[in-house]
PyMOL Python script that loads the backbone (N, CA, C, O; Angstrom):
from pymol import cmd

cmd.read_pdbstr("""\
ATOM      1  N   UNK A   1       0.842  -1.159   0.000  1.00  0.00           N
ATOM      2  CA  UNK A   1       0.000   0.000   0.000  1.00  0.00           C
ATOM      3  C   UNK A   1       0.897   1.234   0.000  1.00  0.00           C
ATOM      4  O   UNK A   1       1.930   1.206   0.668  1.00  0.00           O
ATOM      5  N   UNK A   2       0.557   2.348  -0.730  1.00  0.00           N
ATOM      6  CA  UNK A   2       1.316   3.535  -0.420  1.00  0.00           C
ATOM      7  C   UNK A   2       0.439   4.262   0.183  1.00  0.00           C
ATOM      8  O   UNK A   2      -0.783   4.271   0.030  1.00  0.00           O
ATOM      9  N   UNK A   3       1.184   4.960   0.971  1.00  0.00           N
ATOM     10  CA  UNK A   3       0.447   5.750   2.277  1.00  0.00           C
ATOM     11  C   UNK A   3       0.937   7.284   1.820  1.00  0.00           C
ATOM     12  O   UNK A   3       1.965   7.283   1.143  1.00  0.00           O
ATOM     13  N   UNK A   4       0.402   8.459   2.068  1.00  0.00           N
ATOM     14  CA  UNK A   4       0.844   9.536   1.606  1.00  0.00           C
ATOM     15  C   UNK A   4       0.908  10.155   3.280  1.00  0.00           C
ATOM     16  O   UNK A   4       1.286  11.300   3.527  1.00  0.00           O
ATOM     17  N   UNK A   5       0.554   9.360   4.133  1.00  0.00           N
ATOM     18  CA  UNK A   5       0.415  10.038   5.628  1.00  0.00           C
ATOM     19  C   UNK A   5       1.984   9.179   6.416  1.00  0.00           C
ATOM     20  O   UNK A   5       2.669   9.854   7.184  1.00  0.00           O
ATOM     21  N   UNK A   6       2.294   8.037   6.179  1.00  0.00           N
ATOM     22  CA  UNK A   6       3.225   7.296   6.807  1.00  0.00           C
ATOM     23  C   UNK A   6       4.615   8.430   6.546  1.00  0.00           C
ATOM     24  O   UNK A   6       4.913   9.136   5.583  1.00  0.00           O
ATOM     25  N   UNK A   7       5.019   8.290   7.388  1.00  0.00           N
ATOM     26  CA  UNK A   7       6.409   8.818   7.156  1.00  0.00           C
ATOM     27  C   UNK A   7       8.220   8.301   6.642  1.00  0.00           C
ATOM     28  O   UNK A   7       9.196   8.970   6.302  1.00  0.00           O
ATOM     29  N   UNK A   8       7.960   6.627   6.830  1.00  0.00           N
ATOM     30  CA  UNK A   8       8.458   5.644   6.714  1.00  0.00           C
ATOM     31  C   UNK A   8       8.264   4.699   6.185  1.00  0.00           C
ATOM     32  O   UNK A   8       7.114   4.374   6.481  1.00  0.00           O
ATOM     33  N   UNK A   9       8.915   3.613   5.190  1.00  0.00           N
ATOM     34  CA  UNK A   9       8.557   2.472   4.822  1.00  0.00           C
ATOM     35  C   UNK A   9       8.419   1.227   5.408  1.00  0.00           C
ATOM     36  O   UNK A   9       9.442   0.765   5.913  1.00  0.00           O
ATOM     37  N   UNK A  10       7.337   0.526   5.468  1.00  0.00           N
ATOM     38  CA  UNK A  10       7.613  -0.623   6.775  1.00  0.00           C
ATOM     39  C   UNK A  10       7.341  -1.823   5.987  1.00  0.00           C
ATOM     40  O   UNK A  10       6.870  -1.643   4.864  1.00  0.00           O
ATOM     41  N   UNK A  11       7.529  -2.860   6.333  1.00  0.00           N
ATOM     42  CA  UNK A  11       7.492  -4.301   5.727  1.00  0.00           C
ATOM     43  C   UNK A  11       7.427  -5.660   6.613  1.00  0.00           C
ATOM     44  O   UNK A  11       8.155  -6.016   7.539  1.00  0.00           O
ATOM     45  N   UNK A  12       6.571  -6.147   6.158  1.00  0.00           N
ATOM     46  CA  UNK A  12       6.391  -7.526   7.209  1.00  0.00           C
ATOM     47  C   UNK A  12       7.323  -8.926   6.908  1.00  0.00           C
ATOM     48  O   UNK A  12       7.749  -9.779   7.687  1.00  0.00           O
ATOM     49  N   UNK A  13       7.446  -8.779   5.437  1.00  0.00           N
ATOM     50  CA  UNK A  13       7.988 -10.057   5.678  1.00  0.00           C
ATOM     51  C   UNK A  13       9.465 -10.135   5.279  1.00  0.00           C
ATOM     52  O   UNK A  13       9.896  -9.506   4.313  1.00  0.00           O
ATOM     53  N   UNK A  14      10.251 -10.943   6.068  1.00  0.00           N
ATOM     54  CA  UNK A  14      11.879 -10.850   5.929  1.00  0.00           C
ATOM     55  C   UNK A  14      11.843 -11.136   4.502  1.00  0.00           C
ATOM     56  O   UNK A  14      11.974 -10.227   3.682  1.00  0.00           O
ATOM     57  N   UNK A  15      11.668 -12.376   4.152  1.00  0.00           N
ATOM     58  CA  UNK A  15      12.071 -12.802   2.645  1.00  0.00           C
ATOM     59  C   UNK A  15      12.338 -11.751   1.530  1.00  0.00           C
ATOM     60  O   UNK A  15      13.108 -11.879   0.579  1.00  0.00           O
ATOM     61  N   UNK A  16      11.360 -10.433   1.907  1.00  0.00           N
ATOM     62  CA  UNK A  16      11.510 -10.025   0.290  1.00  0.00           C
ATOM     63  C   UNK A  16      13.026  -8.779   0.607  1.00  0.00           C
ATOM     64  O   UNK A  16      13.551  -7.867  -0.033  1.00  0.00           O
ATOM     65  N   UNK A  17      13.235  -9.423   1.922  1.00  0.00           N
ATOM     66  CA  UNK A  17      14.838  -8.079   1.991  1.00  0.00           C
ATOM     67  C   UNK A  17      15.827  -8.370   1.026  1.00  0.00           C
ATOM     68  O   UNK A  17      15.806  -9.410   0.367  1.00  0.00           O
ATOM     69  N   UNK A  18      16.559  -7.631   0.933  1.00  0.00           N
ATOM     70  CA  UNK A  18      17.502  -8.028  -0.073  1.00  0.00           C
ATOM     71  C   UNK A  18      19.079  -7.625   0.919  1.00  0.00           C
ATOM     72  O   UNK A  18      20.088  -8.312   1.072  1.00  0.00           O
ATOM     73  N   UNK A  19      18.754  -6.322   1.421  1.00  0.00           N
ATOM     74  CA  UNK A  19      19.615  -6.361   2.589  1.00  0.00           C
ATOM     75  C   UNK A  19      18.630  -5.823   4.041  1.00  0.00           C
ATOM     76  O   UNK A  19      17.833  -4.899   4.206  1.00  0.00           O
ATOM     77  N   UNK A  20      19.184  -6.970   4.973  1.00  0.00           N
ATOM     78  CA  UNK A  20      18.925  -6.271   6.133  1.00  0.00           C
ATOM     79  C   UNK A  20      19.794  -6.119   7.767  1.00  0.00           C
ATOM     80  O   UNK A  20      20.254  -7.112   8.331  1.00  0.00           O
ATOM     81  N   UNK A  21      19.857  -5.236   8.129  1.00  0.00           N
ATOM     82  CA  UNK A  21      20.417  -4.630   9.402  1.00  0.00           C
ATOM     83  C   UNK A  21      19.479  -5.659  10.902  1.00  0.00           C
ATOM     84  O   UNK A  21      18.537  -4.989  11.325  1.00  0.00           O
ATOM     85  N   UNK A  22      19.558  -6.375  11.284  1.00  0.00           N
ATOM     86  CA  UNK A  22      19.091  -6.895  12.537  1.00  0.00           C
ATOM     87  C   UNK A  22      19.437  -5.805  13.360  1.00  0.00           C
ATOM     88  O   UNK A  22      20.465  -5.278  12.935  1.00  0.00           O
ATOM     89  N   UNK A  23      18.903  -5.147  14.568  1.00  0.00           N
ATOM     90  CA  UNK A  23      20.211  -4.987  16.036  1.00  0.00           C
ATOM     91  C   UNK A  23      18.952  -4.408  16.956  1.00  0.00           C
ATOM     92  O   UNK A  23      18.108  -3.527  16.800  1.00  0.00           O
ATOM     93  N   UNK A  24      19.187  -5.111  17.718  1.00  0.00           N
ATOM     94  CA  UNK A  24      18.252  -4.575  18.810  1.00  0.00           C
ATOM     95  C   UNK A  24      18.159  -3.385  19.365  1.00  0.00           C
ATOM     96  O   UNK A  24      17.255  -3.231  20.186  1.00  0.00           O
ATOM     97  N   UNK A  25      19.087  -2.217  19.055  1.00  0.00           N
ATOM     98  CA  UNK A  25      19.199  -0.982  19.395  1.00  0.00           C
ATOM     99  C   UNK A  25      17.701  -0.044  18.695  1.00  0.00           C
ATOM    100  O   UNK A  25      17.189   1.027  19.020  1.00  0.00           O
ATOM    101  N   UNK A  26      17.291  -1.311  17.353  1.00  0.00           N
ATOM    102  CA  UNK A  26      16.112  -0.217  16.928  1.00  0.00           C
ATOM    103  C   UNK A  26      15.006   0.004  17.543  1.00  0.00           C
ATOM    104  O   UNK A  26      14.550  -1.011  18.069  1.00  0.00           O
ATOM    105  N   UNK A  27      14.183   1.269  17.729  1.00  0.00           N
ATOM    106  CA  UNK A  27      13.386   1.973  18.530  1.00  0.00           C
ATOM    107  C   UNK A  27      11.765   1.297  17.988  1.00  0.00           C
ATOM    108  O   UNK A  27      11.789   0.385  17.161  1.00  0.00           O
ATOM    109  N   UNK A  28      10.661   1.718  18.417  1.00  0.00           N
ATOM    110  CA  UNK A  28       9.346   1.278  17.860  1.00  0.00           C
ATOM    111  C   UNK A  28       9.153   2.265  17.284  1.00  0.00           C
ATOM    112  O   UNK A  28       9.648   3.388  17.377  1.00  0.00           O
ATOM    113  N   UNK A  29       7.568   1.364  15.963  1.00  0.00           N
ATOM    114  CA  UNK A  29       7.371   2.368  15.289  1.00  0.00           C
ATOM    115  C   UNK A  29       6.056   3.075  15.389  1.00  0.00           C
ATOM    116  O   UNK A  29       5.159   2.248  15.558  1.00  0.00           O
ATOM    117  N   UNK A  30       5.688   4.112  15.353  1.00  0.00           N
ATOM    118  CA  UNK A  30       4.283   4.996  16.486  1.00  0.00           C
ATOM    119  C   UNK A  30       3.387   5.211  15.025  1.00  0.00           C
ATOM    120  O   UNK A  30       3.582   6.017  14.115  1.00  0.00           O
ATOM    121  N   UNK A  31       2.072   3.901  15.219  1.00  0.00           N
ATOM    122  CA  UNK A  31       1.442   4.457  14.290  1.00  0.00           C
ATOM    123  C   UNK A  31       0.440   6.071  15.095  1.00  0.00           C
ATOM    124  O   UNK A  31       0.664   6.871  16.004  1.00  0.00           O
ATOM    125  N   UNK A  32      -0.862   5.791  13.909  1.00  0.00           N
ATOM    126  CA  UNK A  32      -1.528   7.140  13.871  1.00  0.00           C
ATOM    127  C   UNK A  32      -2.094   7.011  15.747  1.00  0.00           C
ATOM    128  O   UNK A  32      -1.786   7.698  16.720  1.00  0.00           O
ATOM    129  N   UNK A  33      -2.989   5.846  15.606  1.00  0.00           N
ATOM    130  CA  UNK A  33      -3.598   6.053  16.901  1.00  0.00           C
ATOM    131  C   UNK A  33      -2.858   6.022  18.145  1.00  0.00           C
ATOM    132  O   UNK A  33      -3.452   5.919  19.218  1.00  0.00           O
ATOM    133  N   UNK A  34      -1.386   6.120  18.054  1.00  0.00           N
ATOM    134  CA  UNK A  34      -0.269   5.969  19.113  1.00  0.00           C
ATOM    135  C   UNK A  34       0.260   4.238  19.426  1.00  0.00           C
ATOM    136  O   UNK A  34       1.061   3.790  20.246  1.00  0.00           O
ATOM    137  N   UNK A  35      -0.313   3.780  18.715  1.00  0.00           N
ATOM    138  CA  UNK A  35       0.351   2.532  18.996  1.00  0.00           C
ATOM    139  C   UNK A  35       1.358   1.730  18.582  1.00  0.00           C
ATOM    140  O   UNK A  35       0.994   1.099  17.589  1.00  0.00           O
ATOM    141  N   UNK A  36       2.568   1.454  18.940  1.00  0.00           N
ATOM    142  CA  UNK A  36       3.757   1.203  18.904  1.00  0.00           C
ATOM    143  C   UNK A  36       3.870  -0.188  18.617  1.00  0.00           C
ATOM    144  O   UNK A  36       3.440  -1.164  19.231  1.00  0.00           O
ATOM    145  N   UNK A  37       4.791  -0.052  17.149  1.00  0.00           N
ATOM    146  CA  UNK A  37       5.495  -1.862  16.951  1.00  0.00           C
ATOM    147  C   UNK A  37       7.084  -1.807  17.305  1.00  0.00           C
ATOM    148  O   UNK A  37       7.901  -0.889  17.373  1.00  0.00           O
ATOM    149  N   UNK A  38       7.139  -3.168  17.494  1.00  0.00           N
ATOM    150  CA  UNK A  38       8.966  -3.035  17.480  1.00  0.00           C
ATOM    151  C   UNK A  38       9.664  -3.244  15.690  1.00  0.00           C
ATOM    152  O   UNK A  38       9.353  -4.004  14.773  1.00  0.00           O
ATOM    153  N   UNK A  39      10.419  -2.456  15.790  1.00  0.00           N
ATOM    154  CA  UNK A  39      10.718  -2.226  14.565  1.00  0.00           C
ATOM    155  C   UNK A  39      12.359  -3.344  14.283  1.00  0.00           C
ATOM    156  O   UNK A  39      13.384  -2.664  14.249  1.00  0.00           O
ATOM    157  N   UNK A  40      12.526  -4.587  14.138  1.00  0.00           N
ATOM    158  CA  UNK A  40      13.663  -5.559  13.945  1.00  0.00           C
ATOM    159  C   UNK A  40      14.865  -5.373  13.293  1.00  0.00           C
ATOM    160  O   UNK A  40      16.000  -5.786  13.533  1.00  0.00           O
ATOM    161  N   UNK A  41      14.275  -4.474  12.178  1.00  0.00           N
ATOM    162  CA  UNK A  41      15.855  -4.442  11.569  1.00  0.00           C
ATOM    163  C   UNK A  41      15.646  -3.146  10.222  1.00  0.00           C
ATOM    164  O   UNK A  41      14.671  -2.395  10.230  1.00  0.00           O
ATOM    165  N   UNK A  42      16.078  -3.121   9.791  1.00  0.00           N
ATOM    166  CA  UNK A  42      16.239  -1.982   8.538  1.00  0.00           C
ATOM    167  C   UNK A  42      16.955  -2.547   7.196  1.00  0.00           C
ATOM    168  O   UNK A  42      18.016  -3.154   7.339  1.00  0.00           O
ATOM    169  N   UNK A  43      16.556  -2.417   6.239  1.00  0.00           N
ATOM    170  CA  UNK A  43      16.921  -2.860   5.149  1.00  0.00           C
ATOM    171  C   UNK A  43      16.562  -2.145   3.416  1.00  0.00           C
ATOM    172  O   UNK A  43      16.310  -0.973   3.135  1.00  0.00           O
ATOM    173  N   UNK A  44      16.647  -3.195   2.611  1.00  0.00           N
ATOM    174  CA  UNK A  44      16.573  -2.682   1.140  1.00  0.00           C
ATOM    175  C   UNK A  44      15.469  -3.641   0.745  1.00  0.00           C
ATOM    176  O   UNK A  44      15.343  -4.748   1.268  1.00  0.00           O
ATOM    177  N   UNK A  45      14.515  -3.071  -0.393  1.00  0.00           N
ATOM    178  CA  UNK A  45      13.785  -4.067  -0.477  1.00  0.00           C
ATOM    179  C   UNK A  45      13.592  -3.749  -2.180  1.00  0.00           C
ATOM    180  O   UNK A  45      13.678  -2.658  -2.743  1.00  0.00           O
ATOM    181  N   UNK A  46      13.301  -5.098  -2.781  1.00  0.00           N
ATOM    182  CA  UNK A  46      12.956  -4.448  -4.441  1.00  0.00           C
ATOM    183  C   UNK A  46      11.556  -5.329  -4.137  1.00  0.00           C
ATOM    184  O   UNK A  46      11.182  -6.184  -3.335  1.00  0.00           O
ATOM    185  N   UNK A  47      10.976  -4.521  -5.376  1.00  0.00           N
ATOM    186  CA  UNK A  47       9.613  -4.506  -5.137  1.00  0.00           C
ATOM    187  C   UNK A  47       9.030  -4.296  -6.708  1.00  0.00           C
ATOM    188  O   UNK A  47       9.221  -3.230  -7.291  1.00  0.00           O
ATOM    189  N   UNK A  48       8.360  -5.323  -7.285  1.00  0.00           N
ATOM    190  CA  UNK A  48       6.957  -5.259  -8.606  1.00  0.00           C
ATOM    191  C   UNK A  48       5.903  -3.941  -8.320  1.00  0.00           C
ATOM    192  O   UNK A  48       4.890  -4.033  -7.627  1.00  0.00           O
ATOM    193  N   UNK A  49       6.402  -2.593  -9.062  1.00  0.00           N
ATOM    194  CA  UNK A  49       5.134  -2.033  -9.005  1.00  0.00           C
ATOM    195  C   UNK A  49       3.934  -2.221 -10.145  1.00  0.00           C
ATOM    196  O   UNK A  49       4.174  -2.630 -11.281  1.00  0.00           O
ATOM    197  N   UNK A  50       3.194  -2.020  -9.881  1.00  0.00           N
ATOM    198  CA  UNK A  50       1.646  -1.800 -10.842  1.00  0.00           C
ATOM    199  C   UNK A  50       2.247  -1.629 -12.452  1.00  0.00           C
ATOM    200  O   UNK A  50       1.617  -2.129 -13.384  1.00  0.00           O
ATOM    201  N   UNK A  51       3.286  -1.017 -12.638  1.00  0.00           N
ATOM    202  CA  UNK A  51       3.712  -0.444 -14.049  1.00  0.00           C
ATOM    203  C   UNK A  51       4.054  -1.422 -14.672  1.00  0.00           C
ATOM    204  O   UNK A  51       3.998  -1.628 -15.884  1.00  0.00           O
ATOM    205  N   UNK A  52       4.566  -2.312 -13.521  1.00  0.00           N
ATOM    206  CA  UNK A  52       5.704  -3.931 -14.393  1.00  0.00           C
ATOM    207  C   UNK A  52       6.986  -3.546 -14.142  1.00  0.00           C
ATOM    208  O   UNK A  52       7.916  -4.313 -14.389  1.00  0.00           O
ATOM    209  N   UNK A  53       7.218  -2.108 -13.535  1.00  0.00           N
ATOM    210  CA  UNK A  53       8.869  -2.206 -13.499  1.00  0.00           C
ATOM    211  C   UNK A  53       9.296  -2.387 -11.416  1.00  0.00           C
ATOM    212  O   UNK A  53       8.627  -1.988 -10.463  1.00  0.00           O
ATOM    213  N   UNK A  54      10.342  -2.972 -11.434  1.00  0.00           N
ATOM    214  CA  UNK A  54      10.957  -3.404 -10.306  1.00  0.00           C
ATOM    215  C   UNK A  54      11.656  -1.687  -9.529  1.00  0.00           C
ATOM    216  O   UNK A  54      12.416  -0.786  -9.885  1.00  0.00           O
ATOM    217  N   UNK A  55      10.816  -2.033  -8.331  1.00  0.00           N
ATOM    218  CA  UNK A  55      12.212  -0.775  -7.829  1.00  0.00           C
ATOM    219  C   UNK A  55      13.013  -1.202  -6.609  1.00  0.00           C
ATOM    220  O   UNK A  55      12.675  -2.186  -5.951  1.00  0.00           O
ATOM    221  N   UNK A  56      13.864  -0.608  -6.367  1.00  0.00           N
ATOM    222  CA  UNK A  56      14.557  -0.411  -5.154  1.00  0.00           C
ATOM    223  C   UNK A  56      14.039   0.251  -3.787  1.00  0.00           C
ATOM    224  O   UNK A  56      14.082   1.465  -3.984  1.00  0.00           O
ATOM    225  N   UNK A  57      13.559  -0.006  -2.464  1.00  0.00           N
ATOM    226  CA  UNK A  57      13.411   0.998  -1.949  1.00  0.00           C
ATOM    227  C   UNK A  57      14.394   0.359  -0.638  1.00  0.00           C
ATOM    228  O   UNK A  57      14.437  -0.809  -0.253  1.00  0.00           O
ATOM    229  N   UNK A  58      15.154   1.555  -0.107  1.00  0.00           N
ATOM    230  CA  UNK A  58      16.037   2.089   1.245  1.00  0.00           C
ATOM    231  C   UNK A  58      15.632   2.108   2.142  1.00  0.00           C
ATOM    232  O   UNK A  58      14.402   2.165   2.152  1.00  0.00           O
ATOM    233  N   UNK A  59      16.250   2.079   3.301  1.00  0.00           N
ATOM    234  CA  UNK A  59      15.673   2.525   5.072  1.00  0.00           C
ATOM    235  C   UNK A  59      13.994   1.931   5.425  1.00  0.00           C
ATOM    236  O   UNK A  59      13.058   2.622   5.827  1.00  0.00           O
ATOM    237  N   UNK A  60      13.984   0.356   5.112  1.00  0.00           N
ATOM    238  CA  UNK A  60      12.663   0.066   5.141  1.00  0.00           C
ATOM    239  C   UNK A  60      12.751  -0.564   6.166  1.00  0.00           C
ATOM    240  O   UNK A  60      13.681  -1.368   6.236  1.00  0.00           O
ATOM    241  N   UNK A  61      11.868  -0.434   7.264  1.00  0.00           N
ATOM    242  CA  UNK A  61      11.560  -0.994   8.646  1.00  0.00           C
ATOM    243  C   UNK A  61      11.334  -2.619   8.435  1.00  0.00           C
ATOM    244  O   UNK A  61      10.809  -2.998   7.388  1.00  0.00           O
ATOM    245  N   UNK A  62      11.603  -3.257   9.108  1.00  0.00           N
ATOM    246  CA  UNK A  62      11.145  -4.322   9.095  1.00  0.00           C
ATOM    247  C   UNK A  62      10.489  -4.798  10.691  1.00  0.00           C
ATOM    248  O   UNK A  62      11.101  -5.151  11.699  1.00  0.00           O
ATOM    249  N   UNK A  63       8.711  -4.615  10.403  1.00  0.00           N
ATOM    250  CA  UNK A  63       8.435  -4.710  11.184  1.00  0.00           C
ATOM    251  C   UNK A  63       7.496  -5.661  11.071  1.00  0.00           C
ATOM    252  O   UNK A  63       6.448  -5.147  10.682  1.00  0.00           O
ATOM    253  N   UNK A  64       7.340  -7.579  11.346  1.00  0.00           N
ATOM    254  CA  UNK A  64       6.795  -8.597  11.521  1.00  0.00           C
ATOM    255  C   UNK A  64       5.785  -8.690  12.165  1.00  0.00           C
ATOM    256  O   UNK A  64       5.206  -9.772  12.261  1.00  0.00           O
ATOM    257  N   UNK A  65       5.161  -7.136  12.993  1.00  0.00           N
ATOM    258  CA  UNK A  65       3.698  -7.300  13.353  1.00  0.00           C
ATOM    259  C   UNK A  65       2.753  -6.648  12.847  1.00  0.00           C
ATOM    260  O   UNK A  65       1.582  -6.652  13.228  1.00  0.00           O
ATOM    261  N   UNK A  66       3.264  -5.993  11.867  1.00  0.00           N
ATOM    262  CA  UNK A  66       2.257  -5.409  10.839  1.00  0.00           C
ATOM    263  C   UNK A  66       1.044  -5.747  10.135  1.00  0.00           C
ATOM    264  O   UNK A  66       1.045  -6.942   9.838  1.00  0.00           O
ATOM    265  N   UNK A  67       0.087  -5.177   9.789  1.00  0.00           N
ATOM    266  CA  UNK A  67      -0.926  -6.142   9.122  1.00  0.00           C
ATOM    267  C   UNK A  67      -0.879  -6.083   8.219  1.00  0.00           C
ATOM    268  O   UNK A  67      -1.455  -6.942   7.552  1.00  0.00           O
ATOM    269  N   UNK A  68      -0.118  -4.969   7.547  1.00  0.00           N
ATOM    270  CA  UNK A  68      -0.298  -4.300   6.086  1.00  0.00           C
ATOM    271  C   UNK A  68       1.457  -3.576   5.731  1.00  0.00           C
ATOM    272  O   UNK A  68       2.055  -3.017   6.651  1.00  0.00           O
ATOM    273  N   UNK A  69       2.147  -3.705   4.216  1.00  0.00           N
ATOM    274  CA  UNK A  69       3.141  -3.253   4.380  1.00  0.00           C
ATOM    275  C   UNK A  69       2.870  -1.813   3.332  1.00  0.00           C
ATOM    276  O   UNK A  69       2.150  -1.829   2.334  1.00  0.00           O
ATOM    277  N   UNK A  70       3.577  -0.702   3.803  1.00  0.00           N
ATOM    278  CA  UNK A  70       3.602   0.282   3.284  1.00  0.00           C
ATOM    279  C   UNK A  70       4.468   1.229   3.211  1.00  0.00           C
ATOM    280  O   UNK A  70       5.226   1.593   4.110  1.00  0.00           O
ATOM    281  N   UNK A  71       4.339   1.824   1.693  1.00  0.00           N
ATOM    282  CA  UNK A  71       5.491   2.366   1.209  1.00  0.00           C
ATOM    283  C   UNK A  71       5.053   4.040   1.702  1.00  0.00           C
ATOM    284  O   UNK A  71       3.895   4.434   1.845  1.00  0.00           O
ATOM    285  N   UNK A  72       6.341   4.886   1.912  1.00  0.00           N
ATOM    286  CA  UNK A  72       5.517   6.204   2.123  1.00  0.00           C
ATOM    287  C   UNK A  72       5.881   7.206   1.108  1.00  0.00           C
ATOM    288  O   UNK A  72       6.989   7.379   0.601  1.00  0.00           O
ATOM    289  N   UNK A  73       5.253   7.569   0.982  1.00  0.00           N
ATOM    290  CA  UNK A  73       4.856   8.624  -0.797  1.00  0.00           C
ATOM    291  C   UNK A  73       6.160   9.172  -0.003  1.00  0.00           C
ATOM    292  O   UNK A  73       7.273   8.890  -0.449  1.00  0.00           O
ATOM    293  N   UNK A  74       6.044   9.856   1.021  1.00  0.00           N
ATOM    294  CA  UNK A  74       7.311  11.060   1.345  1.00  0.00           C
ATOM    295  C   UNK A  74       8.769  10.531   1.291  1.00  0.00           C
ATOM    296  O   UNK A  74       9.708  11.066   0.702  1.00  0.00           O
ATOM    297  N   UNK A  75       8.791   9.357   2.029  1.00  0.00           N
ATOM    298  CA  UNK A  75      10.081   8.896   1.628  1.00  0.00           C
ATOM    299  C   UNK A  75      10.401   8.244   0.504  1.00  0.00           C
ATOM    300  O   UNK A  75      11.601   8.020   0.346  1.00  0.00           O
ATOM    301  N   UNK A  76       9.633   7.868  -0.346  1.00  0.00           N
ATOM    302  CA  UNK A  76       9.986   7.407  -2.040  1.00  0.00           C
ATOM    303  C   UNK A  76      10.243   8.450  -2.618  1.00  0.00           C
ATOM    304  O   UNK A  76      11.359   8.507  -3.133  1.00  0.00           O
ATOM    305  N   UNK A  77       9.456   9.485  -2.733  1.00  0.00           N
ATOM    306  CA  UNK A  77      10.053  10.767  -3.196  1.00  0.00           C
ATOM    307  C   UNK A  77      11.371  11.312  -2.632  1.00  0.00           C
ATOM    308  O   UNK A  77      12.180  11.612  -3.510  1.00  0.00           O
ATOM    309  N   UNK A  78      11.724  11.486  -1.516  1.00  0.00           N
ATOM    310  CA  UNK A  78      12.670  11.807  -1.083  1.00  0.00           C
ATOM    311  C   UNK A  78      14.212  10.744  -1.370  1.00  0.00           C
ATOM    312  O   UNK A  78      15.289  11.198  -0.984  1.00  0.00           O
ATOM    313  N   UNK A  79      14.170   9.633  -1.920  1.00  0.00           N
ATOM    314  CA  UNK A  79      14.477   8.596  -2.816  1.00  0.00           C
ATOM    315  C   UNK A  79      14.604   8.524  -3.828  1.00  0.00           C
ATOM    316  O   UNK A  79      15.252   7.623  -4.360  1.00  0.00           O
ATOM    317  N   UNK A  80      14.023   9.458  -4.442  1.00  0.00           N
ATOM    318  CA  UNK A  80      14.141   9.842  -6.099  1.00  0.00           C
ATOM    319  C   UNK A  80      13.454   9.499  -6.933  1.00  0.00           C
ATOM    320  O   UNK A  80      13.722   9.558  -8.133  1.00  0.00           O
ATOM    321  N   UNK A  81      11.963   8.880  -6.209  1.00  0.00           N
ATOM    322  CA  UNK A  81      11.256   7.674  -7.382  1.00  0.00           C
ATOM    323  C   UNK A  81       9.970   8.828  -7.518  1.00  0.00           C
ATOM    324  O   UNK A  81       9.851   9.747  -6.707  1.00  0.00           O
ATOM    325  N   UNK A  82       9.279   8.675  -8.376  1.00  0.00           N
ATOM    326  CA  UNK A  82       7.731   9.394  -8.676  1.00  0.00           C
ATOM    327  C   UNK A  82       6.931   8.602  -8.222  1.00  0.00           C
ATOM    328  O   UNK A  82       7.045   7.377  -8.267  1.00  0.00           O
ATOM    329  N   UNK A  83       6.170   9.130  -7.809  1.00  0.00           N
ATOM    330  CA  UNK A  83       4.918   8.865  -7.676  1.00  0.00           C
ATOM    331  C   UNK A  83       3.293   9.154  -8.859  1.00  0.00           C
ATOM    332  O   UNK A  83       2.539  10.060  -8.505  1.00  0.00           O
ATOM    333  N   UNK A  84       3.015   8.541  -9.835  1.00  0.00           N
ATOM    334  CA  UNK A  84       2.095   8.993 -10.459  1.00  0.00           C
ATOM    335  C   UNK A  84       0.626   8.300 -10.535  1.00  0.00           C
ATOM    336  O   UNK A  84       0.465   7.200 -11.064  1.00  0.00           O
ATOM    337  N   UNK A  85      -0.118   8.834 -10.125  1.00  0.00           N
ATOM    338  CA  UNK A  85      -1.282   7.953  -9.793  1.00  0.00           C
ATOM    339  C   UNK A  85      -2.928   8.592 -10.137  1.00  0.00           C
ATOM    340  O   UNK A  85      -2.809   9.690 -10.679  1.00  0.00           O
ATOM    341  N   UNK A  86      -4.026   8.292 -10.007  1.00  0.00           N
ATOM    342  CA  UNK A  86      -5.193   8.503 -10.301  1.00  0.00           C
ATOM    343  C   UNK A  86      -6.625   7.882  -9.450  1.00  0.00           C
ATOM    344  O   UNK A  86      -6.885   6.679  -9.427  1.00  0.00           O
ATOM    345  N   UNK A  87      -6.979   8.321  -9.170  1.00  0.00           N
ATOM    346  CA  UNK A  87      -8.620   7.581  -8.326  1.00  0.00           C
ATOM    347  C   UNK A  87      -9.415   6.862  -9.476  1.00  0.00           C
ATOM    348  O   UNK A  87     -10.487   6.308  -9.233  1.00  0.00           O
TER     349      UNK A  87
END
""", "prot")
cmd.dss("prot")
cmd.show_as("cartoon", "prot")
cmd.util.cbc("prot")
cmd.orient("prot")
């Protein structure tokens, strides 16, 4: 899902890392209604968008209690990728 409100990219499942950072030093992550996941590790993830083309995305949380994984419009942009979309 892309979120245009998330501030961060988060991801549930290890497999699709390509690199990831384990270390227990990482902090939780505070959704909207204040409620906090533990956030496991940080990594790289490539990813099939809608277009057919593969991307790269950076600094992605890896957080295994998630229900849903999501990309955040602000930090993909800030990443260098577009965003182009329609209702």
């Amino acid at each position: 899902m892309i979120d245009s409100v998330a501030s961060k990219h988060i991801h549930r499942d290890r497999e699709i890392f390509n690199t990831l950072k384990i270390d227990e030093e990482f902090v939780h992550f505070k959704l909207r209604n204040d409620e906090k996941m533990k956030v496991e590790g940080i990594g790289s993830v490539r990813m099939k968008l809608h277009d057919g083309v593969i991307r790269t995305f950076s600094n992605v949380r890896f957080v295994p209690s998630t229900v849903v994984n999501m990309i955040s419009m602000g930090e993909m942009t800030s990443q260098g990728h577009k965003y182009v979309g329609s209702k």
